[in-house]
C-alpha positions as CSV (number, residue, x, y, z in Angstrom):
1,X,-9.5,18.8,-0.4
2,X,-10.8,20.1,2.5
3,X,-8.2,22.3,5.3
4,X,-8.6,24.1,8.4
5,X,-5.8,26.5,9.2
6,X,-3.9,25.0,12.6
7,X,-6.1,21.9,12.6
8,X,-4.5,20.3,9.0
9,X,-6.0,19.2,5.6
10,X,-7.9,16.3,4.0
11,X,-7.6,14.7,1.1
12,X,-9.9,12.6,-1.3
13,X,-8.3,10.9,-4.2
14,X,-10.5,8.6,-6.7
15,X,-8.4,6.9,-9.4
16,X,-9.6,4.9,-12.4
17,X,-9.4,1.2,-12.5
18,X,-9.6,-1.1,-14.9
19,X,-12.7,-2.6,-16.3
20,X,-14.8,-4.7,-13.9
21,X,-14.0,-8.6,-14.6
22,X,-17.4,-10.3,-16.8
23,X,-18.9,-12.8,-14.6
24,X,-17.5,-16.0,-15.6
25,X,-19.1,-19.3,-15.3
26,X,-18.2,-22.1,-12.7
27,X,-15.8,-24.4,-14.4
28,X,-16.8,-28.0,-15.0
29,X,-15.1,-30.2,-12.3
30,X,-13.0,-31.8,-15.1
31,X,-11.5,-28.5,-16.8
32,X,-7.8,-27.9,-17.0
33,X,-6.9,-25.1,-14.3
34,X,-7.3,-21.8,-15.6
35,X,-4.4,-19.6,-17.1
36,X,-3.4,-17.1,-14.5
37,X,-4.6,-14.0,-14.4
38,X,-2.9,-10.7,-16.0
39,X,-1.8,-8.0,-13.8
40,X,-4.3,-5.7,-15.4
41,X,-7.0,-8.3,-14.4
42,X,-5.5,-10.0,-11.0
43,X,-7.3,-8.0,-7.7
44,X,-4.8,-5.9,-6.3
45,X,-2.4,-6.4,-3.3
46,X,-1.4,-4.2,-0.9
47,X,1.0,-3.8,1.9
48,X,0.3,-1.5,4.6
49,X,3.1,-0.3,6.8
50,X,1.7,1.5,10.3
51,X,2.8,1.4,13.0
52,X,-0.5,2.5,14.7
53,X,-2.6,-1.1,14.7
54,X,-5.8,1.2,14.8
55,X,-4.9,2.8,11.8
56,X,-3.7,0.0,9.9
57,X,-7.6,-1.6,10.4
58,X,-8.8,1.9,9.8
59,X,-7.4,1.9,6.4
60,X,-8.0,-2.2,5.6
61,X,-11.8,-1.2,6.5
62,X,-11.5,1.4,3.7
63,X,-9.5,-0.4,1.2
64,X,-11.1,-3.9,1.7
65,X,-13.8,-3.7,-0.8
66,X,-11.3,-2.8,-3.7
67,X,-8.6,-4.7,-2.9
68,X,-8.0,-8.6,-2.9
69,X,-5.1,-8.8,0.0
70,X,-4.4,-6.3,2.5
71,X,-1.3,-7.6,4.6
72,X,-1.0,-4.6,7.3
73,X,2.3,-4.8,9.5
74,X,3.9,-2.5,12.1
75,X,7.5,-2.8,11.8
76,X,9.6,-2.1,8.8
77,X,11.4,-6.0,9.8
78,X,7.8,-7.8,9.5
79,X,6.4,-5.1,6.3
80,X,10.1,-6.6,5.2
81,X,9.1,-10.2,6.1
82,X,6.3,-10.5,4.0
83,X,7.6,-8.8,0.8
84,X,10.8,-11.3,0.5
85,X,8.3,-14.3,1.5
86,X,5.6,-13.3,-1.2
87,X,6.4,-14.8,-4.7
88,X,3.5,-12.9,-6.4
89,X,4.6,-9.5,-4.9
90,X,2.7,-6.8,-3.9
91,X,0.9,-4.2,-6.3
92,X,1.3,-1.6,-4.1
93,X,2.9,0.4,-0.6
94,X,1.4,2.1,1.8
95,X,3.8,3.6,4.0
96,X,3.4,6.1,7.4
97,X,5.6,8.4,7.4
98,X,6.3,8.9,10.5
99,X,7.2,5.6,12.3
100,X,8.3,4.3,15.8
101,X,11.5,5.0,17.0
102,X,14.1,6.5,14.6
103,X,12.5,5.3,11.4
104,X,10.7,6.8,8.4
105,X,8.2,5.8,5.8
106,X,10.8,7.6,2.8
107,X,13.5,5.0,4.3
108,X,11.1,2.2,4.8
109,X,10.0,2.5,1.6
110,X,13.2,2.4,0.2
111,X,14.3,-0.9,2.3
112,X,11.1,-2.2,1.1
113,X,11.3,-2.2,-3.2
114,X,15.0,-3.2,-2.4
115,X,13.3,-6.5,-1.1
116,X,10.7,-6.6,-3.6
117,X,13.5,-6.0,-6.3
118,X,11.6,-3.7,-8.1
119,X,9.9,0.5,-7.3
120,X,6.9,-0.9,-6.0
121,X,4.0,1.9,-6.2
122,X,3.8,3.5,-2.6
123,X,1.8,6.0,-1.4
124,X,3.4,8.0,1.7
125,X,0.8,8.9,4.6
126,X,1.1,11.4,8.0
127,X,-0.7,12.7,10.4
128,X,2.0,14.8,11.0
129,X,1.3,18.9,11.2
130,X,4.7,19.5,11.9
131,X,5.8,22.1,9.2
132,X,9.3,21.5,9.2
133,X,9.0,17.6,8.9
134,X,5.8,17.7,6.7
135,X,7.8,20.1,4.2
136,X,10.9,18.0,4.7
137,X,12.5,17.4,0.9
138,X,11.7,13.8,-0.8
139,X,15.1,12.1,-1.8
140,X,16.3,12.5,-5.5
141,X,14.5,10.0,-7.5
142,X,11.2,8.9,-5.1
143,X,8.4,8.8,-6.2
């Protein structure tokens, strides 16, 4: 963590991921398709919710060399879009916090695992250096 008093804070966060895949070798044209993978071997998925464009390629850039799909979208109806059209589902949200207009990335995130179906992993970002709003309390139960 790095902060500067007036100016606001960064954060670096490195999580553990699974084991890297073994290199596998090509299949012969005749085999059987594979099995699919498991979740704990499948690339992961992300949806990014910003409604910034700039951003959203800012963060692809970053994420693309550990992630397999990295939908970005700019309104919560589109982020919504793609959730309820994608059978496989997403492995994980990433949400702005503060969005255009009247909405917020604690509501959008909610409007978004009700379309997945299920509490989709999200991770919240701002910007924002606005004490009040930055300090503003989570909703009972998010996580």
């Amino acid at each position: 963590m790095r902060s500067r008093l007036g100016r606001g804070s960064v954060f670096w966060l490195e999580l553990p991921r699974d084991k890297p895949l073994p290199p596998r070798a090509a299949a012969p044209a005749h085999a059987a398709v594979a099995a699919p993978r498991t979740a704990a071997q499948r690339p992961l998925r992300v949806l990014l919710l910003d409604d910034e464009a700039a951003v959203g390629e800012a963060i692809r850039l970053w994420l693309a060399p550990h992630c397999a799909r990295i939908e970005i979208t700019q309104t919560l109806a589109a982020a919504s879009a793609l959730v309820q059209a994608e059978p496989a589902g997403f492995d994980a949200f990433i949400v702005d916090f503060r969005l255009a207009g009247a909405e917020d990335g604690i509501a959008a995130t909610a409007v978004l695992r009700e379309c997945a179906g299920q509490p989709v992993p999200t991770v919240l970002v701002t910007g924002d250096t606005d004490p009040a709003r930055v300090r503003a309390p989570m909703p009972a139960g998010w996580r």
